[in-house]
Steps between C-alpha positions, in 0.01 A plus 500: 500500500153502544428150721136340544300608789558345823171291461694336243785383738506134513559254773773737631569612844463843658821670501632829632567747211873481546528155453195544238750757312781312540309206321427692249812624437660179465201393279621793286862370469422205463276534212723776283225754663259715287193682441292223342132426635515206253661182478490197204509118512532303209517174440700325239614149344868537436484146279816280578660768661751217625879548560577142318339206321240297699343239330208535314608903523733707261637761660431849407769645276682827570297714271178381602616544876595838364124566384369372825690783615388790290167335597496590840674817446195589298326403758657604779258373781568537866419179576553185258347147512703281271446137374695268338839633622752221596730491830594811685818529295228582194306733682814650687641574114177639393500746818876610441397602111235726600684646798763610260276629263362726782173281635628387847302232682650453854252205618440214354336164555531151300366150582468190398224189454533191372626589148839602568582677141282812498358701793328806649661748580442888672693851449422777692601875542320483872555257776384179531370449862358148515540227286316196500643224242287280419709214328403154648104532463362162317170351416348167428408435182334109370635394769874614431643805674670806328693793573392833413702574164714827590351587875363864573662763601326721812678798579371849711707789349482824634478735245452802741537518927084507460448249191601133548356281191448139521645297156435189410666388146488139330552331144253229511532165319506545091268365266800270376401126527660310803457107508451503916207640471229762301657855470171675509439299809871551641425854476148521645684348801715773563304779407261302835838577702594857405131586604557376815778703499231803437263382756736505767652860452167620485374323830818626675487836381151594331663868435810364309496627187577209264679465174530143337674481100698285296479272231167263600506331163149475402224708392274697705180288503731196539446354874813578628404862453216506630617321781755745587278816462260277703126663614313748751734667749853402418419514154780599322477802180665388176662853384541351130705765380511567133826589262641840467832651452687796600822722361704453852428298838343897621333608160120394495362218375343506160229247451562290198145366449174389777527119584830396418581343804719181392844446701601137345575372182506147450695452137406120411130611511567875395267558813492829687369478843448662838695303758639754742288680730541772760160420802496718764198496792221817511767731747779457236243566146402852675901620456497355127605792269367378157693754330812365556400096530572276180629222346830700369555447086868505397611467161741210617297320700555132328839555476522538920200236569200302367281742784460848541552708815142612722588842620239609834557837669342604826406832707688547847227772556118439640296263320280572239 
């Protein structure tokens, strides 16, 4: 494998090249080994991917757990940010039915905020090194305070001895009516505390190189948006991937038409929208490889969920 320059080593220690090779080779194991100088995120909402009835909820049925499935088969990221999965029993399930259809995922994460139905949720090929849960994080709002809806998950996974990447994943508030309070405003609130979130990796580490997806639930001139990209330095890039398609999870992606780039469909309003986004800071864009970056179109895609999957890959080699 052909590994990043040294210049590119982050926040990690010298070591002596035994210990360096014996990292390396327990990175290797670890990771199923290979030859790949690319790796893929994607992020996806799984839709009532529960493991029973909660109210307000119907649980996924078999076959459209099934499709979720084939979904991320098709997909077959390294790395997936999920929403709307239900306890760790769910996501557990969903793990076991990929690993016996030959996509193992030997870390995971899962947390959970104030609505205790649905959740975010991480599966990884490579090791996750830090996590930072953020579950308990509340605001004031007219006086009254709230809970962030479904917390953020912070993890550093280190997809090769060299190349640690920084995730932060979240399903903000929906546009669905509450009576506590606004939902546009609910939202606005927490998109205020997952830039924080931003802010803070950046001031600790200004060389991290920063990924932040999931299902945001708005619209990108919408406030919360542009809060979370936020301005100037820390400015975050908005990769808006558009839809393709491809023969088998290592065929090539064949473009299906320029500025399709909806990932929800809301059926009441027969609205198609763009409500999941993959942000990464300026280090991360340089590794983008466009080529092989899209919102993924599957023939089956209502029958798994109401969203599609965002597909990102990356370069392990030098930037751009």
């Amino acid at each position: 494998m052909r590994l990043p320059p040294p210049g590119f080593s982050l926040n990690l220690p010298a070591m002596p090249p035994r210990l360096l090779f014996l990292l390396a080779a327990a990175w290797l194991l670890a990771t199923g080994g290979g030859a790949a100088e690319r790796f893929s995120v994607a992020t996806y909402n799984v839709e009532n991917y529960l493991d029973r009835p909660v109210p307000g909820r119907t649980a996924k049925t078999t076959e459209g757990k099934a499709k979720v499935r084939d979904t991320l088969l098709a997909v077959r990221a390294d790395v997936l940010a999920l929403q709307e999965i239900g306890s760790t029993n769910a996501l557990l399930e969903l793990r076991a039915s990929l690993q016996t259809a030959g996509l193992n995922y030997p870390h995971w994460e899962h947390i959970s905020g104030r609505d205790t139905n649905i959740h975010v949720a991480v599966l990884s090929r490579f090791p996750i090194v830090a996590r930072r849960p953020h579950t308990d994080d509340s605001f004031l709002l007219n006086g009254r305070r709230f809970r962030v809806s479904r917390g953020f998950v912070e993890l550093d996974i280190q997809v090769t001895p060299q190349f640690q990447l920084t995730l932060l994943t979240a399903h903000l508030k929906s546009k669905r009516s509450v009576p506590e309070a606004d939902q546009a405003e609910l939202r606005e609130q927490e998109a205020l505390l997952l830039r924080e979130k931003i802010d803070a990796r950046l001031t600790t580490n200004p060389e991290a190189l920063l990924l932040v997806l999931g299902d945001l639930n708005d619209t990108r001139e919408a406030k919360p948006i542009r809060t979370i990209i936020g301005r100037a330095r820390n400015a975050l890039v908005d990769l808006r991937p558009e839809e393709a398609t491809r023969a088998a999870p290592d065929a090539p992606l064949q473009r299906l038409g320029a500025n399709v780039t909806w990932t929800y469909f809301y059926n009441r309003e027969d609205a198609y929208s763009r409500f999941d986004y993959v942000l990464v800071n300026r280090a991360l864009a340089a590794r983008v490889v466009p080529e092989q970056t899209c919102v993924l179109a599957l023939p089956w895609w209502r029958e798994a969920s109401d969203h599609r999957p965002v597909l990102v890959t990356f370069s392990l080699g030098p930037d751009k």
